[in-house]
N, C-alpha and C positions, 0 to 999 in steps of 0.2 A: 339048619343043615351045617354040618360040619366043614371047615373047611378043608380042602383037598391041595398042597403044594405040587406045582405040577412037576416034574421032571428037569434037571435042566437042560438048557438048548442045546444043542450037541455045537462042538466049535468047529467050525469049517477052518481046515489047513487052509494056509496061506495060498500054498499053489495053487489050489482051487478058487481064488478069492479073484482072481485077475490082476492086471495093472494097478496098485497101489499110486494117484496121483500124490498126495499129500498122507502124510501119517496122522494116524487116529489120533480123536482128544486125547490128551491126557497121556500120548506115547512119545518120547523123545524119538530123534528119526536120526539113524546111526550118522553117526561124523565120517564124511568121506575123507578119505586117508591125501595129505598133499602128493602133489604128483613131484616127486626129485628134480629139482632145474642144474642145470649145466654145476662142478665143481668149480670156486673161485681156487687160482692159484696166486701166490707171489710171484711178478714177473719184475723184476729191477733191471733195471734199464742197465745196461752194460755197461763198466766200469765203477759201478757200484755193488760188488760182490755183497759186501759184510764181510766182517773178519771170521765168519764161520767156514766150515770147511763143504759147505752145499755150492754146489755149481750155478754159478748165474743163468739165468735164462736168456735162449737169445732174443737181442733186441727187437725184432720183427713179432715178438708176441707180446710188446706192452700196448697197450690201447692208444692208440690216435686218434683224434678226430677227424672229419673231413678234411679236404684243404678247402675248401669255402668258410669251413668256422673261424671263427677270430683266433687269431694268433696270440701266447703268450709274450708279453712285453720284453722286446729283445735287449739284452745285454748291452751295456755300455758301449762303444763303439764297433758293433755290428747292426749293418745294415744288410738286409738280404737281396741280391739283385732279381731286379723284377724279369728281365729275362735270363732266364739257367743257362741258355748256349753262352751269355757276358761274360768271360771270364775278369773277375774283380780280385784284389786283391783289399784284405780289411783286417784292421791293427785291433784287439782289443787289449786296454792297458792291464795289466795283473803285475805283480811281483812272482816269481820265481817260487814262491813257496804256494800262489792260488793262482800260477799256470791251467795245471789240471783242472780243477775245479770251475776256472773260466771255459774252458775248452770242452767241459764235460756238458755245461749250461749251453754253451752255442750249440751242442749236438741236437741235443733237447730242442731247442728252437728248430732247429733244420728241420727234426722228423716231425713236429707240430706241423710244421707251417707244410709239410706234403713231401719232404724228401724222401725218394729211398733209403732204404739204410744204406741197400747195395752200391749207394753211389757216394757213401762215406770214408774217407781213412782219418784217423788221429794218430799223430804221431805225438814222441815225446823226446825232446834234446836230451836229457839225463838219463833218469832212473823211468824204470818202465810204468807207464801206467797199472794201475793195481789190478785191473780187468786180465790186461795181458799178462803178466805178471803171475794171475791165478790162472789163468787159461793154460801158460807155459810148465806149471806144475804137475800137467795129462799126458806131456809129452808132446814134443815140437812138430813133432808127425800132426795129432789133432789140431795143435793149433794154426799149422799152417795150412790146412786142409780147409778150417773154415773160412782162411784167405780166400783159396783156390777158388771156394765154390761163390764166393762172392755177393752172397745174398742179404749180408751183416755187416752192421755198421762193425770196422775191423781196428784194434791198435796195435800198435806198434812202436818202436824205436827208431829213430833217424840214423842208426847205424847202422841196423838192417837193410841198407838203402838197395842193396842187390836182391833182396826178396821179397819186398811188396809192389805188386804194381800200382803205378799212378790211376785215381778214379779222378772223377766226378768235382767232387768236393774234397779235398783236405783241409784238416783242420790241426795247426802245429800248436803243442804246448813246450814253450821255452820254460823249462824246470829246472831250469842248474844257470849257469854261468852262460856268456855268450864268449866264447872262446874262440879259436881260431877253426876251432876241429865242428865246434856249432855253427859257424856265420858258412863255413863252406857246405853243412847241411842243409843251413838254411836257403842256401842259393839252390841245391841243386834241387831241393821240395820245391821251392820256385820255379823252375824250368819247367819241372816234371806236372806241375797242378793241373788239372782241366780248367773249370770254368769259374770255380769260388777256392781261394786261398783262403786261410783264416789262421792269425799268427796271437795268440794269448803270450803278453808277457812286457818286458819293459819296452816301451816306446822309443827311445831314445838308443837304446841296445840296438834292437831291432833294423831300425833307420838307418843305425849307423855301419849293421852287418850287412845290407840289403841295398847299401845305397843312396843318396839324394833322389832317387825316382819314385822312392818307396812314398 
């Protein structure tokens, strides 16, 4: 008897097929698509612009850890006091030309270890910090404004002495000369401090603008 090929099967669409647990031998089973997680940005910590012309981010948006995590290894003659209402006063030694750059490193430690930003000021004896400096280029309106609101770690000039209010913490960078126009700035940041002073710059300069009590 001959034989007879029978018809082929007729294929049942999918939708008719049910719940698909696992795909068929032999069928690769489509690649689900990632799901988009959050955009990473550059946030640099304030007073480290770059010398590009892009606006810093403010400080409040770079990542911190807990204040329970371990602290990064504090700077040369900064000690942080263990009670914040203590007002302390603390030397750390730098030359005049890594002022800033000591003063920039104590901030960083501050907001590691849990501080507000809000409860920050930096000043600077000489020439302005680069931060404010670029900040100042929006116009003195913006810049003072993000004084006003208070929520950022803030710099400034000890000239300025009429327009920033005294916080929390300051933290002074002697960048120039200790002159007579400096050591009476230096005094009056002194009066003005709340709870933690922090003076980057020559020791001996310092001591001797500040006093024997220093």
């Amino acid at each position: 008897m001959p034989l007879i090929s029978s018809p082929e099967e007729p294929q049942i669409p999918e939708s008719a097929q049910g719940p698909r647990v696992t795909p068929a031998a032999g069928r690769t089973a489509p690649t689900p698509r990632p799901v988009p997680g959050p955009r990473s940005a550059a946030t640099p910590r304030p007073g480290n612009p770059g010398r590009g012309p892009a606006r810093p981010a403010p400080p409040a948006q770079r990542p911190r850890p807990a204040p329970s995590s371990p602290a990064a290894p504090a700077p040369a003659g900064l000690k942080l006091p263990e009670e914040p209402s203590a007002a302390q006063f603390q030397l750390i030694p730098a030359s005049a030309d890594g002022a800033v750059d000591a003063a920039d490193e104590a901030v960083d430690l501050l907001l590691d270890s849990g501080r507000s930003p809000g409860d920050i000021l930096v000043l600077t004896t000489a020439e302005l910090h680069p931060w404010a400096a670029h900040e100042l280029s929006f116009g003195e309106a913006a810049y003072w404004a993000q004084h006003d609101a208070g929520d950022d770690v803030f710099f400034a000039g000890t000239a300025s002495v009429g327009r920033w209010a005294p916080r929390s913490v300051v933290v002074v960078a002697v960048n120039g000369d200790v002159d007579d126009r400096a050591a009476r700035a230096l005094s009056d940041v002194r009066e003005r401090a709340g709870a933690l002073l922090i003076v980057c710059g020559d020791p001996q300069k310092i001591n001797s603008a500040l006093g024997a009590g220093v």
